[in-house]
N, C-alpha and C positions, 0 to 999 in steps of 0.2 A: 221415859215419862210419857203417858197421854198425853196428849196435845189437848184434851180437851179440860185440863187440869185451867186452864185458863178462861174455862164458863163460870167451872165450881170457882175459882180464886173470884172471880167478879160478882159473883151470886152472892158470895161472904164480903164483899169489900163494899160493892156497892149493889143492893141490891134492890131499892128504889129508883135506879138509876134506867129512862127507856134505852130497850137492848135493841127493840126491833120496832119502825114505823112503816106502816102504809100508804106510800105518800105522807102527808102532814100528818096525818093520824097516828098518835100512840097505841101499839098492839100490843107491847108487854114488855114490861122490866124484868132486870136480871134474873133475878129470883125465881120468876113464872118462866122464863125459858130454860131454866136449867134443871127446873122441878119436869117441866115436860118434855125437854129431851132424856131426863131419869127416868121417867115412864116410860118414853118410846122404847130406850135400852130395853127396860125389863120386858115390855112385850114380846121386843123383838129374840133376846133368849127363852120367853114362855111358853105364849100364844103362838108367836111363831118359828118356834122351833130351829132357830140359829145357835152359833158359838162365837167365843171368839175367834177372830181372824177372817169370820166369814164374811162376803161382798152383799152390798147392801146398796143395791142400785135405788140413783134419782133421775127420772124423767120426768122434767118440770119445768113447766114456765116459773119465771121470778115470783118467789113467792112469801111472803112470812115461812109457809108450813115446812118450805124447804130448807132452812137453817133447824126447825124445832129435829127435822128427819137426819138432816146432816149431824149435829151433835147427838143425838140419839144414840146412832151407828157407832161413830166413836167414843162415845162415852160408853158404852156394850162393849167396848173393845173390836169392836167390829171394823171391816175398811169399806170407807165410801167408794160408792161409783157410782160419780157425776156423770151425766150422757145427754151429749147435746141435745136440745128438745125439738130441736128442726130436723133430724134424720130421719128416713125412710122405716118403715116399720120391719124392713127388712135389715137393716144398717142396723138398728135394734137388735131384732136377733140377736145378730154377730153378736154384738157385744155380754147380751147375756148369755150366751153359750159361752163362750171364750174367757169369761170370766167366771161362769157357774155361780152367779148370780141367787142366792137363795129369797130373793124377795128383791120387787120394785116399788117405790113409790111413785106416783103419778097423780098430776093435777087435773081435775075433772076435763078441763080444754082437751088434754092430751089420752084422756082412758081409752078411748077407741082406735087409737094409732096401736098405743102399747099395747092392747089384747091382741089386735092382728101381731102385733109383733111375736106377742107369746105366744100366737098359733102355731108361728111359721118354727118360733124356739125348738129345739130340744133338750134343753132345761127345764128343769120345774119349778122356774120362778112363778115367785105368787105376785100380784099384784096389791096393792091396798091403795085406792083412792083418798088423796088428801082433803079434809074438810065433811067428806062422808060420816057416818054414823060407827062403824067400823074403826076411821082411825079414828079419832074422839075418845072412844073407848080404849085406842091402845094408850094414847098420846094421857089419860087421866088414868093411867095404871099404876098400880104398887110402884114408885120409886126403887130406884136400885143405888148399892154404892159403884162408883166407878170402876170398871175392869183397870186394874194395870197396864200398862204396855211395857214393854223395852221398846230402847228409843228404833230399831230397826226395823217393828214387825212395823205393818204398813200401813197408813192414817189415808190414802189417796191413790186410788186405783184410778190414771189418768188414760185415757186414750187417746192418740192423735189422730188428725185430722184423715190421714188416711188418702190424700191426694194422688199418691202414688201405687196405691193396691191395698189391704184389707188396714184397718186399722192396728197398733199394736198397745198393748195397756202398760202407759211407766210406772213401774212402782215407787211408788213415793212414801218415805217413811215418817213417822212421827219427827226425829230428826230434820230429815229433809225440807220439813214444814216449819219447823222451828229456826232453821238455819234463814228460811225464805223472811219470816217474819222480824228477824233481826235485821236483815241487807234491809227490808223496807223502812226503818226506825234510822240507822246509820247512813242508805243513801236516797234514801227517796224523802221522808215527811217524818217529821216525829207530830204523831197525830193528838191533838188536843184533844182534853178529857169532854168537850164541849162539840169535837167534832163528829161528820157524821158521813159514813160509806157509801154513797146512793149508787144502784146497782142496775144500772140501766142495761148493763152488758150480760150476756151468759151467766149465770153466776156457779154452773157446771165449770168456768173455764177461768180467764184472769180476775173477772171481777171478784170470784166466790174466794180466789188465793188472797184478794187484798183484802174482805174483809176481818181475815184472823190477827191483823195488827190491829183495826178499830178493833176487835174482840178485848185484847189485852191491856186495853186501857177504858174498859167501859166506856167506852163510845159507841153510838148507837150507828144498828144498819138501817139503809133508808130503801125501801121495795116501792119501786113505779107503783100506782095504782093501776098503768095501764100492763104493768109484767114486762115490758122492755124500752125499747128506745124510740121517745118522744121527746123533738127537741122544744116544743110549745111547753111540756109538761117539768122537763129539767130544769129551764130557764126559771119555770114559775117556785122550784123547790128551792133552786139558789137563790130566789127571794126570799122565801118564808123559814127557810132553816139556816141553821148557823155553821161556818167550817167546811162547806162543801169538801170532799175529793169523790173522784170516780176516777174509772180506769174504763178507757175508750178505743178501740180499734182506729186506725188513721182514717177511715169509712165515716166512721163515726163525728170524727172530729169536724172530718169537713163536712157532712150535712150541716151540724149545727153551727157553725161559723154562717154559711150560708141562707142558716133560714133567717126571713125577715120581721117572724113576731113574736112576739114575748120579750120582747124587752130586752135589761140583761140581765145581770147575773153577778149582783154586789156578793155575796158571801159565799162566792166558786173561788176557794183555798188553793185545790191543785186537779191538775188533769195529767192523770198517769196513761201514756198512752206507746203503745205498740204493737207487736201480732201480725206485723207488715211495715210495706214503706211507708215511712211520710215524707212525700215529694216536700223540698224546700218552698216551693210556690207554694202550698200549700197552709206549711207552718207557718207562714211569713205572713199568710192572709189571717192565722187562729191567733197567732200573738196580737196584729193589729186590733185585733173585737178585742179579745179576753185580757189583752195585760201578760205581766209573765209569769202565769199559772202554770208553765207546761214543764213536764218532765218526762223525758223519755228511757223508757227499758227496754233491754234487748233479751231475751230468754228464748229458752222451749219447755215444753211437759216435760222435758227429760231434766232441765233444770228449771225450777220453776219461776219464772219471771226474773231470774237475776242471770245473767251473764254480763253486762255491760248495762251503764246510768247513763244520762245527759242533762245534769241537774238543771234545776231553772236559770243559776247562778250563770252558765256558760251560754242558754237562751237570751240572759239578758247583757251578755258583756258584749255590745256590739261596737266597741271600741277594738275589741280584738281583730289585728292585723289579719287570722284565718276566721273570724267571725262563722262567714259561709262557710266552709271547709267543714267546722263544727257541727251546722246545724246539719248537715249532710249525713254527718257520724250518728255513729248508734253511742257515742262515748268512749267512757272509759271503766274498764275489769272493776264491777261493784265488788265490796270489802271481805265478801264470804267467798272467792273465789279467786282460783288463775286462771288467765288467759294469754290462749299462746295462737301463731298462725306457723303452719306447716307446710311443706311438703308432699309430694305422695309417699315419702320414706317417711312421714312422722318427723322430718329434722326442723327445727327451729328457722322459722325465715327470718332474714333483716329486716328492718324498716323499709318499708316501700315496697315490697315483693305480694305478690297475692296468692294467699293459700288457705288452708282448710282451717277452721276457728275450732279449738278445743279450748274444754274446759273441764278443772279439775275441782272441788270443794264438798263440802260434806252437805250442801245444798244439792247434789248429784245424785239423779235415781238408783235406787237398788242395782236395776235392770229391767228387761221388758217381762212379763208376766208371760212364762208359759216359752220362753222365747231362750232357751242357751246358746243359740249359734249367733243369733241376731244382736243379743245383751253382749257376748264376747268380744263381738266385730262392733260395737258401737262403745264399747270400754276398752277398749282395748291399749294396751301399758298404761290403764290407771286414768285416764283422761278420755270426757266425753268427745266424740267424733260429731260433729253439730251438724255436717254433710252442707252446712255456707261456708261461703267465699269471702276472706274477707282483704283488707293489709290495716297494719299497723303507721300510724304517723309519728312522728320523733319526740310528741309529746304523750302517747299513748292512749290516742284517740281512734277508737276502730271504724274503718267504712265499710260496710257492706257493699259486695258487691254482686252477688246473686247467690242462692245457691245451686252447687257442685252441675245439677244435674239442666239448668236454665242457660249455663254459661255456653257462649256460643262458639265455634273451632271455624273460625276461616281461611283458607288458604294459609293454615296454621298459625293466624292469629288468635289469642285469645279475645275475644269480646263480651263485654257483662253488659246485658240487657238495661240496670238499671240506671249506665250510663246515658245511652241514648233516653229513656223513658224522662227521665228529668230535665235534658233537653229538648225533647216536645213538649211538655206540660209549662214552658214557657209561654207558648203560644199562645194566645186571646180565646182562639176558639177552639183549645183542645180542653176534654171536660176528665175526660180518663184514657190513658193509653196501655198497651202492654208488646213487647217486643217481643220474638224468639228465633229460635233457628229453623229453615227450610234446607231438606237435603239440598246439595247444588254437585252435579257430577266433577265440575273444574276445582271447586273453593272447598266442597267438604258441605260447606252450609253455607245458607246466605240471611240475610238481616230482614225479616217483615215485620211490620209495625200494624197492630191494631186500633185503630182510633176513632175514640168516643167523641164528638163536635159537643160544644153547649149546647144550650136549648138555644132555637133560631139562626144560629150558624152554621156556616158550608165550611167546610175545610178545601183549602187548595195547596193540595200535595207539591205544589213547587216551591213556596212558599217555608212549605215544612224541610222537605232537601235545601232550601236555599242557612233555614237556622241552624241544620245539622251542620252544614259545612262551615258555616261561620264558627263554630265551638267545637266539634270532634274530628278527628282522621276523616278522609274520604274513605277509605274500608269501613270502617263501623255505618255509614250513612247506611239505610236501609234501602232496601232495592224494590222495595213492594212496599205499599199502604194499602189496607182493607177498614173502608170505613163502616162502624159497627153502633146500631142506637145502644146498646149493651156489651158487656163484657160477661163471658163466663166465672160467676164467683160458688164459692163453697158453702158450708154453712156458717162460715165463720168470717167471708165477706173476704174475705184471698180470692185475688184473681188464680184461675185454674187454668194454667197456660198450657198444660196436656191438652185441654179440648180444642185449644187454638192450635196447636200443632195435628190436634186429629182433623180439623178444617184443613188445611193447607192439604193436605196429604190425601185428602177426598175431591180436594182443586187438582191434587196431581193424575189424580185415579181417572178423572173424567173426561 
């Protein structure tokens, strides 16, 4: 089935009903966006000379136009591909080469990125500017009826981030999306018909996955006026609108905990937040502003946004004996999947043992686009290889503890960075930290710690060895501090602890 059978169902159900706001502002009911991404479609197999199956790239800031393009695509029977609008026009490229991309869309902010980008292409993607005279005219074309799908061919040409070397595209099927949209009704929100998706975040990446459950119950999306994340301008949304959720990066969360105006935020329903850690310091400071709005997800592109929950319910039971233990956890296996922790044989570890997280469910990518060695080696016996670290606790609560390729080998101890990292962020004056390994000729590797002071604060590194050693082993204590006014992050606000390993190793060289 289309996935996009759920604009048409809501176009016919409700179809006065606002689908999409800009800011406060009503930009269009059901009706109007399902009749214009039916136009888009038909352009898109006319004027522009697509087919089914074909990739249908968006490079966009947050936008209205970019849901009217996004169901377009798919209603055409087309597969999206969403592209983060922060990358390099070279990083562009890539992605339209490698996916043979027969058309981009692009928001006027970003036209000049993305033509360099198609210079540097060798594809012959076209570009079309959103709001221009051009799409207008496609966006108020001849309507079409809906391409079919089978539920396998692919509704989500996702790419990840790419920290480790070029990026790879997970195919994601109409299925896969549908399986997604379930887990989020069963373990995250059943979202009211009153409610409303504000999409402060990428909406290429988690925010754009959560708005297909608001989709399914005619509830409206809510587009920043500013195109992203403004916590003066959120605050003032969860005054004026009703039902708030968003889905936040841990980045995210805590600027706005932090900021000190706009008030709050009476009708902030839930904040779905993941895509990284969230240091317990941290949480403990978002609970205390916000109340217990918070639920945490644990996923990747390859599964999308569901491998593990942390519902608000376990947020708020702080009566619970492991209370902290909890909130440390990424949860427990959401309802459309298994989860297991392993081995390097793939065998099933006990409770308490630390090994690789897989995951098996029909929420589970295809595989990577264009990629059968790589797709093989990450499915392999039927279960996604997540490439984190995790264990299991006796009630089936999972903690992360790095991933595979961050965990540190000392004098053949194992050590996970995000243990120490939570044990600094205790500190008054540490604002962001990040740990990793340094070769060391004796031990294999040794422990440096990168750390970010607040504003107006000195850190003193005795201080910091003084709390490590009060709470972890003396082997894990770090042997080095480098203090940093920043931290190297991506585009998607993950620290990049390759660049921090590439410093040390430029300290080694000189």
């Amino acid at each position: 089935m289309n996935l996009n059978q759920l604009l048409v169902r809501a176009a016919r159900s409700f179809p006065d009903r606002v689908a999409i706001s800009h800011g406060t502002a009503d930009y269009c009911d059901y009706a109007t966006l399902a009749r214009r991404a039916s136009g888009l479609g038909g352009a898109m197999q006319g004027a522009l000379g697509l087919k089914p199956n074909d990739r249908v790239g968006l490079f966009m800031t947050n936008t209205p136009e970019y849901l009217e393009a996004f169901h377009g695509a798919l209603h055409a029977g087309m597969t999206a591909l969403p592209i983060n609008n922060k990358l390099h026009e070279k990083e562009l490229a890539y992605i339209l080469d490698d996916a043979g991309a027969g058309v981009v869309f692009v928001t006027p902010d970003l036209a000049e990125k993305a033509m360099k980008g198609l210079e540097i292409a060798g594809s012959k993607a076209r570009a079309v500017v959103v709001g221009e005279a051009e799409y207008t005219k496609y966006r108020d074309s001849d309507p079409i009826s809906m391409v079919e799908q089978d539920d396998d061919d692919l509704a989500w040409l996702f790419f990840t981030s790419g920290t480790t070397g070029n990026p790879k595209g997970a195919m994601l099927s109409h299925r896969n999306l549908w399986e997604m949209m379930l887990s989020y009704f069963l373990d995250v929100d059943r979202v009211p018909v009153n409610g409303a998706a504000l999409h402060p975040a990428p909406m290429s990446h988690g925010s754009g996955f959560y708005g297909i459950p608001h989709l399914a119950v005619g509830a409206r999306q809510v587009v920043p006026e500013s195109g992203g994340f403004d916590p003066d301008e959120i605050l003032h949304l969860c005054q004026e609108l009703e039902e708030v959720s968003l889905f936040a990066a841990p980045t995210m969360v805590k600027r706005l905990v932090n900021y000190q105006g706009g008030g709050e935020a009476p009708n902030l329903r839930t904040v779905t937040y993941g895509g990284g850690p969230m240091y317990v310091a941290d949480l403990k400071a978002a609970l205390a502003r916000f109340g217990q709005k918070f639920v945490q997800v644990y996923g990747q592109g390859e599964s999308p946004m569901c491998i593990t929950v942390l519902p608000r319910e376990d947020h708020a039971d702080i009566d619970h004996p492991r209370h902290e233990d909890r909130l440390a956890s990424v949860g427990y296996a959401q309802s459309v999947v298994e989860v297991k922790v392993v081995d390097g044989d793939d065998t099933e570890l006990p409770t308490g043992e630390v090994g690789e997280i897989l995951v098996k469910g029909a929420v589970v990518m295809r595989g990577y686009w264009d990629r059968p060695v790589a797709s093989a080696e990450s499915l392999s016996g039927g279960w996604l290889h997540t490439g984190d670290m995790g264990t299991f606790d006796a009630d089936g609560y999972l903690t992360l503890k790095d991933r595979s390729k961050d965990m540190i080998i000392s004098g053949g101890s194992n050590i996970y960075p995000r243990e120490i990292e939570e044990i600094l962020l205790r500190h008054p004056d540490i604002a962001e930290c990040a740990v990793v390994g340094r070769p060391h000729e004796e031990w294999g590797e040794e422990v440096i710690a990168f750390v970010t002071p607040r504003e107006g604060a000195e850190v003193n590194t005795s201080e910091l060895d003084e709390l490590c050693l009060e709470n972890i082993a003396r082997f894990k204590r770090p042997k080095g501090y480098r203090i940093t006014l920043s931290l190297p992050k991506n585009n998607y606000g993950k620290i990049v602890k390759r660049e921090l390993r590439s410093r040390l190793a430029v300290e080694g060289d000189s």
